[in-house]
N, C-alpha and C positions, 0 to 999 in steps of 0.2 A: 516366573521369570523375573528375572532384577537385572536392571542394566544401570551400569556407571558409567557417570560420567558427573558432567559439574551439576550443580545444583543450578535451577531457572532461576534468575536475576532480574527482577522488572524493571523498566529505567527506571525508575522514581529512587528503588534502591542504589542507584549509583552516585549520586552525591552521598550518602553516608560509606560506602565502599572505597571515597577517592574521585571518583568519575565526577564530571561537569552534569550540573544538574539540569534537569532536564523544563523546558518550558511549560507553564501551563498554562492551556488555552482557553478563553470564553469561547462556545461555539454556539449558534442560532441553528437551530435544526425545525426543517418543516417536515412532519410525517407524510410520506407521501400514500398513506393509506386517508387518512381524514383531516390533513390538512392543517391540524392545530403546530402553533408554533411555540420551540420554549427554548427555554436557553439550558445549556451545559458546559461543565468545567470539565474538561480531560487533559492530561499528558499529551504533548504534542505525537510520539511515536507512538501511541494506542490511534489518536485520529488519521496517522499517515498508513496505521494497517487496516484503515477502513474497517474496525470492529463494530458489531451493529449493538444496537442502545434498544429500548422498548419504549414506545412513546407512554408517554404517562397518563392521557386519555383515555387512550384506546386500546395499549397495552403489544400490540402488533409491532415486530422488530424489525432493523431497518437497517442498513450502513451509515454510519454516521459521515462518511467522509463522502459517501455520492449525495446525501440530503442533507448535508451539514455547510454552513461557514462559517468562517473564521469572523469573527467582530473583533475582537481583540486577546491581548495576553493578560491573565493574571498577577500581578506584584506581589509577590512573598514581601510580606510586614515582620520585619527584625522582633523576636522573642526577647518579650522582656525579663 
């Protein structure tokens, strides 16, 4: 079977497509399997589809966006 249609487009790829680029988040994530805490950089629309991450401990997956928060945004530094 082969089905057409458009090709999946991640937001990240939409700033070089034209599209408004997408923010990137610091997030503080607690496993809520063993408790260790660490921090993560994601696209703000991967943390808003609650995709789950693996903690790096203990390796057990999780939603980032129920065990997750936001600390802050990352600043894209101009290429020199």
């Amino acid at each position: 079977m082969s089905s057409e249609g458009e090709e999946w487009q991640f937001p990240e790829d939409w700033e070089y497509s034209g599209g408004v680029p997408e923010r990137l988040l610091k997030i503080r994530a607690k496993c809520p399997y063993c408790g260790h805490v660490f921090e993560v950089e994601m696209g703000e629309s991967w943390y808003n589809m609650g995709i789950s991450i693996a903690c790096p401990k203990c390796g057990r997956q999780f939603s980032i966006s129920m065990y997750g928060e936001v600390v802050g945004e990352v600043k894209k530094t101009a290429k020199k």
